[in-house]
MIKOLSE-473124 format. One record per residue (C-alpha): x, y, z; residue number from 1; residue in three letters. Coordinates in steps of 0.5 Angstrom, whole numbers, padded with zeros to 4 digits. Layout:
<pts>
PT      X      Y      Z  gufi  vexke
PT      X      Y      Z   NUM    Ala
...
</pts>
This chain:
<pts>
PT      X      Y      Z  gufi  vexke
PT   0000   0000   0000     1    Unk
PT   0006   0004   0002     2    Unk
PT   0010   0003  -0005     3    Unk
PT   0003   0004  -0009     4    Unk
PT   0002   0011  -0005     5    Unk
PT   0009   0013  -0006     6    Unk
PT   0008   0011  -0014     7    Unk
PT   0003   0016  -0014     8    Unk
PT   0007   0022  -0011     9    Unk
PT   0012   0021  -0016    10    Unk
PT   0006   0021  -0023    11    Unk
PT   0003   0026  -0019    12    Unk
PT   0010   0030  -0018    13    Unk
PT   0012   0029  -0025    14    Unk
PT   0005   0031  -0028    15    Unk
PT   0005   0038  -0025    16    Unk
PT   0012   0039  -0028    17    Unk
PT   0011   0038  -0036    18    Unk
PT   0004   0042  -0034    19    Unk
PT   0008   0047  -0031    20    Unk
PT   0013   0047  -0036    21    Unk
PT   0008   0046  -0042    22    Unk
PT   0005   0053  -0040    23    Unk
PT   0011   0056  -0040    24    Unk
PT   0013   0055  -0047    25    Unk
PT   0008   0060  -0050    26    Unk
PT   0011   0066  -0046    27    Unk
PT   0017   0063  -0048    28    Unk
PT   0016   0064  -0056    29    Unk
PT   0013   0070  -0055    30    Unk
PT   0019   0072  -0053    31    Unk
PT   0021   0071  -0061    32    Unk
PT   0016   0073  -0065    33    Unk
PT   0017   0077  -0071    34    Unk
PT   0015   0083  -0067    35    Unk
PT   0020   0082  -0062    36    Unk
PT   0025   0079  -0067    37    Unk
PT   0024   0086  -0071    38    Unk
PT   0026   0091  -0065    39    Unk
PT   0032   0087  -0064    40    Unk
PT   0036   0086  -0070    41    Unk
PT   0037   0092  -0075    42    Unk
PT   0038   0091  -0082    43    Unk
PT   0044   0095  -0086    44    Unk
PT   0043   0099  -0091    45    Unk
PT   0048   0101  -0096    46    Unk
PT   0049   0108  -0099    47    Unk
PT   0055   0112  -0103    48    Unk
PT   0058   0118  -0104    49    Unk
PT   0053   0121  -0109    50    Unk
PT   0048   0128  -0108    51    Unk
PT   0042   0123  -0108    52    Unk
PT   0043   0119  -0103    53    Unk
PT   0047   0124  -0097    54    Unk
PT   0040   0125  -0095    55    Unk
PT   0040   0118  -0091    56    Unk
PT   0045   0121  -0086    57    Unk
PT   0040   0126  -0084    58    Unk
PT   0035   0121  -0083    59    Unk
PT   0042   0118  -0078    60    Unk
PT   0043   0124  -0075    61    Unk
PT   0037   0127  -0073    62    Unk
PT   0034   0120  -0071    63    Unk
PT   0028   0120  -0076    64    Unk
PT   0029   0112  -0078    65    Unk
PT   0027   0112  -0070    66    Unk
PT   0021   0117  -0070    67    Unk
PT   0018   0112  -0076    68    Unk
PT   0019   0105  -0072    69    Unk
PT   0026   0104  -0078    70    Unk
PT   0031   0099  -0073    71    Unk
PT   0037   0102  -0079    72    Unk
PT   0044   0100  -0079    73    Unk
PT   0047   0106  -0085    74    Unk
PT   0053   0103  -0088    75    Unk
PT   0058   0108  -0092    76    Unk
PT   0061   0105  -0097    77    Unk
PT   0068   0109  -0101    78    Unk
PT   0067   0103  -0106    79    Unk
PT   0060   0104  -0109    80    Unk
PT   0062   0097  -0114    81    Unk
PT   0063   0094  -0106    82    Unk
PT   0055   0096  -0104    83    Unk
PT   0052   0092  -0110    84    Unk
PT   0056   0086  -0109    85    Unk
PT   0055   0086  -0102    86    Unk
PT   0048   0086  -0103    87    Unk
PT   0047   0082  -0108    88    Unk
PT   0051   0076  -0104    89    Unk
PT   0046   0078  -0099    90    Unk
PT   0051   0081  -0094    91    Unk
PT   0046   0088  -0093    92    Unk
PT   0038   0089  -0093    93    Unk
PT   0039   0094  -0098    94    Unk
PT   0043   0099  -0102    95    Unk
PT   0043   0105  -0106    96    Unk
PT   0045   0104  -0113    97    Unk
PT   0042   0105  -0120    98    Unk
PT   0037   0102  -0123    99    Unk
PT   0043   0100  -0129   100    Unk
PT   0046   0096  -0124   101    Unk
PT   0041   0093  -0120   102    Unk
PT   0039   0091  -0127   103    Unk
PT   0046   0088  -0128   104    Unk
PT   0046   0084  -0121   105    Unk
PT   0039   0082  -0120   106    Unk
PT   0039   0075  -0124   107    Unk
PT   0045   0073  -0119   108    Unk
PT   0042   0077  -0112   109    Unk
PT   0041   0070  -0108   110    Unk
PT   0036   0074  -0104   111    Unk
PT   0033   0078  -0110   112    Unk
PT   0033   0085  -0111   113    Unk
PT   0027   0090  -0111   114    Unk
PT   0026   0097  -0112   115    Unk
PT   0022   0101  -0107   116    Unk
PT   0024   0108  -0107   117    Unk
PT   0026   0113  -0113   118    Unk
PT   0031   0117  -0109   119    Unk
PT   0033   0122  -0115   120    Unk
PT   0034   0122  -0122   121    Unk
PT   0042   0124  -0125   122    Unk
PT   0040   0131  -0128   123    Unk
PT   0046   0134  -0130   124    Unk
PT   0052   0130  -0125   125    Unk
PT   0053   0125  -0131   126    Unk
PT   0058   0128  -0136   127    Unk
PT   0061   0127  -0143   128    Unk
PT   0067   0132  -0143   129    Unk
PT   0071   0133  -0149   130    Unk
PT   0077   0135  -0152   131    Unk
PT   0078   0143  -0155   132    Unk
PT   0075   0142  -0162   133    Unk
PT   0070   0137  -0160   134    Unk
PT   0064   0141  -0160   135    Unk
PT   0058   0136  -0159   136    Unk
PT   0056   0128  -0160   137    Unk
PT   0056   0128  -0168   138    Unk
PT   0064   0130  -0166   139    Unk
PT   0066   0124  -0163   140    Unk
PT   0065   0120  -0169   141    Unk
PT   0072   0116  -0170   142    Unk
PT   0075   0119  -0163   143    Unk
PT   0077   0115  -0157   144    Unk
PT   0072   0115  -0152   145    Unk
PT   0074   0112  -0145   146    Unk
PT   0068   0110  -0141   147    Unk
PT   0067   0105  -0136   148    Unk
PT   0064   0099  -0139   149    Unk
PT   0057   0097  -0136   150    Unk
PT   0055   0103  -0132   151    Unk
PT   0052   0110  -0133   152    Unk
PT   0055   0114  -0137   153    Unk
PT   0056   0108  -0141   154    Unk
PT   0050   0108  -0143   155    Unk
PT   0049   0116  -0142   156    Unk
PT   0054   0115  -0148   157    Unk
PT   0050   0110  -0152   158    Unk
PT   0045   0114  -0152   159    Unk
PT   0047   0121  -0153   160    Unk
PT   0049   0117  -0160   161    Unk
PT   0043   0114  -0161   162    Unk
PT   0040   0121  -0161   163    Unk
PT   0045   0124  -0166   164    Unk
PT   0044   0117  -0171   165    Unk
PT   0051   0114  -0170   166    Unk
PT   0052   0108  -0166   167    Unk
PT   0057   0105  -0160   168    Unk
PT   0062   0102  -0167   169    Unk
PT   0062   0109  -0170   170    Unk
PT   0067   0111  -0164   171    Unk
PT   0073   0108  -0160   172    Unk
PT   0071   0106  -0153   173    Unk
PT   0076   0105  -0149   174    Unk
PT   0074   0101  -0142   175    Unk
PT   0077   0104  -0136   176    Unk
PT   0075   0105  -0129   177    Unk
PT   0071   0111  -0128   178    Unk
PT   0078   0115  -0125   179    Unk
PT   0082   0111  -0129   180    Unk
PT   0078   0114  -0135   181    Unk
PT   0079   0120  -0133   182    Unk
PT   0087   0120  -0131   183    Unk
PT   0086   0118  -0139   184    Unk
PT   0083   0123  -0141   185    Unk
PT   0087   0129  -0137   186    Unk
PT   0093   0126  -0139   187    Unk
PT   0091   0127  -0147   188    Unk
PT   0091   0119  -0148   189    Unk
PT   0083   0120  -0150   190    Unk
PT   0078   0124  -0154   191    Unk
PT   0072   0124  -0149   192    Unk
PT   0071   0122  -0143   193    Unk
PT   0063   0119  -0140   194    Unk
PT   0065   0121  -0131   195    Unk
PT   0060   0122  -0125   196    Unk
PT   0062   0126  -0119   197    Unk
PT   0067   0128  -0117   198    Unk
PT   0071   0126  -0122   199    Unk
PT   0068   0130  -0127   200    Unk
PT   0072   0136  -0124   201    Unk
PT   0078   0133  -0125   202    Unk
PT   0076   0132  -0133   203    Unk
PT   0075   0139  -0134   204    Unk
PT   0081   0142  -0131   205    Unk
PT   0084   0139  -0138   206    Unk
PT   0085   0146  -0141   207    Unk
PT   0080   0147  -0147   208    Unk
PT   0075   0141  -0144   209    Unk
PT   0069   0142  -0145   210    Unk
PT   0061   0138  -0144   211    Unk
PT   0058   0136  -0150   212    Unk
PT   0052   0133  -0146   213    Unk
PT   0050   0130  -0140   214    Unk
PT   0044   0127  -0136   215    Unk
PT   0040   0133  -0136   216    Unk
PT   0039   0132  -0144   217    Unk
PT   0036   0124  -0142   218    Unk
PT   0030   0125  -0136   219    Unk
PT   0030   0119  -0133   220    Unk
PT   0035   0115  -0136   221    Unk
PT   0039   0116  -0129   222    Unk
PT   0034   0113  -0124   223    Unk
PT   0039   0113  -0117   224    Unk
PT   0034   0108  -0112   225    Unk
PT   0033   0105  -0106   226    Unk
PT   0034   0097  -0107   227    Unk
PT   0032   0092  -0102   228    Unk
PT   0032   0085  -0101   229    Unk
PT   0026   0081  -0103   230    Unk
PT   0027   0077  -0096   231    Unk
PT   0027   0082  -0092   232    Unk
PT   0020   0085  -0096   233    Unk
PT   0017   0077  -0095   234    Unk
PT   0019   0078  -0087   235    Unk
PT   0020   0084  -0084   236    Unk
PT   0016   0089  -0089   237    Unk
PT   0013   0094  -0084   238    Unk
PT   0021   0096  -0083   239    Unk
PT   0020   0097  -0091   240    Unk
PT   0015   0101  -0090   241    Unk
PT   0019   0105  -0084   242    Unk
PT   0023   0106  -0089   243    Unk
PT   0020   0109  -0095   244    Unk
PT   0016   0113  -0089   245    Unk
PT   0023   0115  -0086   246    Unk
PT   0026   0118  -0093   247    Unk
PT   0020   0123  -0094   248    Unk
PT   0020   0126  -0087   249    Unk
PT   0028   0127  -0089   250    Unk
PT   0024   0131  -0095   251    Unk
PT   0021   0135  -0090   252    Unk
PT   0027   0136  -0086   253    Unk
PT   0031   0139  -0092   254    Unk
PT   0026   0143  -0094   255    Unk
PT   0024   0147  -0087   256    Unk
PT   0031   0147  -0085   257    Unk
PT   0036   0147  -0091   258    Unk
PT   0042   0150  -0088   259    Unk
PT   0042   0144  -0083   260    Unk
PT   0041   0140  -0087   261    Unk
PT   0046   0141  -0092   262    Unk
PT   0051   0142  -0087   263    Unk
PT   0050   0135  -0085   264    Unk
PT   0050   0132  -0093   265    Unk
PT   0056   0136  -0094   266    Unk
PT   0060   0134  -0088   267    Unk
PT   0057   0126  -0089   268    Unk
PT   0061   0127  -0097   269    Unk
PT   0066   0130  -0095   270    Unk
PT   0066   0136  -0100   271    Unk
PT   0066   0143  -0099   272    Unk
PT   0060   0148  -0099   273    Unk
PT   0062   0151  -0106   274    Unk
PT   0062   0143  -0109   275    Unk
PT   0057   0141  -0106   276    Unk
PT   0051   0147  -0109   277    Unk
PT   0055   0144  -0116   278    Unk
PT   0053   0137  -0115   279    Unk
PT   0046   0139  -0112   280    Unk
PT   0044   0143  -0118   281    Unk
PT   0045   0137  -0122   282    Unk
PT   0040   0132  -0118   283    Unk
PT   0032   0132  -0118   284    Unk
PT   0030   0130  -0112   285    Unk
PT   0024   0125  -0113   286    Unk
PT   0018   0128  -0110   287    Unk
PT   0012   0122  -0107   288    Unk
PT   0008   0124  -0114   289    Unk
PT   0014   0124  -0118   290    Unk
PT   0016   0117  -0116   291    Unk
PT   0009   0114  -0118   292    Unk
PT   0010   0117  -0124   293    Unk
PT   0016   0113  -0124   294    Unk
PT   0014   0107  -0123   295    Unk
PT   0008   0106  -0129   296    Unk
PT   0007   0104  -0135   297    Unk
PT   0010   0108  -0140   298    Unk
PT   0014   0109  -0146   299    Unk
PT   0019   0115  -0144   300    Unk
PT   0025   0113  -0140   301    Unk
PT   0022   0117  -0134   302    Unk
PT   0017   0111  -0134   303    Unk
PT   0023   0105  -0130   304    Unk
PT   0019   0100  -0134   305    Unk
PT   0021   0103  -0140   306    Unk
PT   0028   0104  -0138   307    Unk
PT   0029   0097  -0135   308    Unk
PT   0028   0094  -0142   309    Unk
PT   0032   0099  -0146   310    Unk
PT   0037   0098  -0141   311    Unk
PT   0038   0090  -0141   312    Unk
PT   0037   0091  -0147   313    Unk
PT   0044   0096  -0148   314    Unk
PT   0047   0090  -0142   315    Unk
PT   0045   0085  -0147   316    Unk
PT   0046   0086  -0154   317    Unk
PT   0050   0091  -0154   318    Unk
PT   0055   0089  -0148   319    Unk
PT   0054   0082  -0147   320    Unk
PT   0055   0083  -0139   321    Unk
PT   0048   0079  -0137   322    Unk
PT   0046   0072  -0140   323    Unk
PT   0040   0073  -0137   324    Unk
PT   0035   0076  -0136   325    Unk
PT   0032   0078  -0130   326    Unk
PT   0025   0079  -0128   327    Unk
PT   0022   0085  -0129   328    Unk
PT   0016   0084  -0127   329    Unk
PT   0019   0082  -0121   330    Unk
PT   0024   0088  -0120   331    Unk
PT   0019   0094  -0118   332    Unk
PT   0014   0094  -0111   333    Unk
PT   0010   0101  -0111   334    Unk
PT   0006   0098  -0105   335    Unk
PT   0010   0102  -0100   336    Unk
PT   0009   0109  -0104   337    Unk
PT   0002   0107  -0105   338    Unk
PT   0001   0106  -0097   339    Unk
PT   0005   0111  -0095   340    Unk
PT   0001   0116  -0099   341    Unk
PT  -0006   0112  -0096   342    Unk
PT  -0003   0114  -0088   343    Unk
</pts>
């Protein structure tokens, strides 16, 4: 009798244990929700030295990515080409690039790469500078023209013959490194040269140099983004959303107080207040109606869609860069513009 009381202490025992213990386990995975995970850890986001996206430090700065509920690591990054690679590798959450690159990275991103944020259109900072003599693009025809291959001013270069009815076999391209092809071009090696800022200021400080065309002569063509990861939009979206909703308010801090702004953008850049108004100048910020605009149907190259198919077609007819193409239905996400204009 003893031994069967004693039997029935030790079941009683471990019963109130595995009760015990199986109601804690809720309050345990609570603990690990998705909510919770989303507070903890903070995702990276890369970003360049180019006009257009300086205004993220603002964010950084005056504590706007936490105002909106955005758990942000900005990563500066000297080496754009770097950025691209570590997103696509999956390293960061996001990045700032162009819509050219994107283009250019998105079959082999092994999270997926999706644009969200229309940050500004090139509008003038990218430059085709010639030598004395060459006064416009139908000049160039048979002059040698360094440029680097595959990138903006690349195809900011394809274009401006296209629009002038030559082609890319009427000039002789040379393909440098962006600086590489301007240290050419300074030291007479070349005709031409296709540069963004700041390298451009180095062309021309070559006597007699000149700019025969730019990005403000192609709307649209130069569209600089804001990049995510298709992952991080499947898992944790409302940081999407706190982004987006985080870059317009930075438009509202750079309009209710541009000196302080500027201060901060400059001194994120490293430029000087004089250089800083030159790249500014040639820069359009997007505006909420403008990014709308951008991301629709159309058949200019302000419509991104549009310009998505010119531009793979450039990467892959013309370059031979890409073997695939990507999805493009895929790569554009206007949710987040759309919501953030409904709050």
């Amino acid at each position: 009798m003893a031994k069967k009381i004693w039997s029935l202490a030790i079941l009683l025992l471990v019963s109130f244990v595995i009760t015990t213990n199986w109601h804690r386990i809720p309050s345990i995975a609570s603990n690990n929700s998705p909510q919770n995970i989303e507070q903890e850890q903070s995702i990276v986001i890369g970003y360049s030295n180019w006009a257009g996206w300086w205004p993220w430090a603002i964010a950084e700065s005056t504590g706007l990515f936490a105002k909106h509920g955005a758990n942000v690591e900005l990563r500066w990054y000297d080496d754009y080409t770097k950025s691209m690679e570590d997103l696509a590798a999956g390293y960061i959450d996001g990045n700032c690039q162009t819509l050219n690159d994107t283009i250019s990275f998105a079959v082999d991103a092994v999270k997926g790469e999706v644009v969200v944020l229309v940050n500004d259109n090139s509008a003038g900072n990218d430059k085709i500078i010639a030598q004395a003599g060459i006064k416009n693009v139908k000049d160039l025809k048979d002059k040698r023209v360094a440029v680097e291959a595959g990138v903006v001013d690349d195809f900011l270069l394809t274009l401006a013959l296209e629009k002038e009815g030559l082609s890319r076999d009427d000039v002789e391209i040379v393909d440098l490194e962006t600086g590489a092809a301007v240290a050419a071009f300074a030291a007479g090696q070349v005709d031409a040269v296709g540069a963004f800022p700041p390298f451009w200021l180095t062309a021309l400080k070559r006597e007699g140099a000149q700019e025969i065309t730019s990005s403000k002569a192609f709307p649209g063509a130069i569209p600089d983004l804001l990049v995510v990861t298709e992952e991080l939009i499947n898992h944790h979206p409302q940081q999407v959303q706190a982004l987006v909703n985080t870059w317009f308010d930075i438009l509202d801090f750079m309009s209710t107080q541009p000196i302080k702004a500027e201060k901060i953008m400059a001194s994120r850049a490293g430029v000087s207040h004089e250089e800083f108004q030159l790249f500014k100048a040639g820069t359009k910020i997007f505006t909420i109606e403008e990014n709308l605009e951008a991301f629709s149907e159309g058949n200019e190259m302000k419509f991104m869609p549009y310009a998505a198919r010119k531009i793979t077609d450039f990467l892959q007819n013309n370059l031979k860069s890409i073997n695939k193409q990507p999805n493009l239905t895929k790569i554009f996400n206007n949710s987040f513009l759309n919501t953030y204009v409904l709050q």
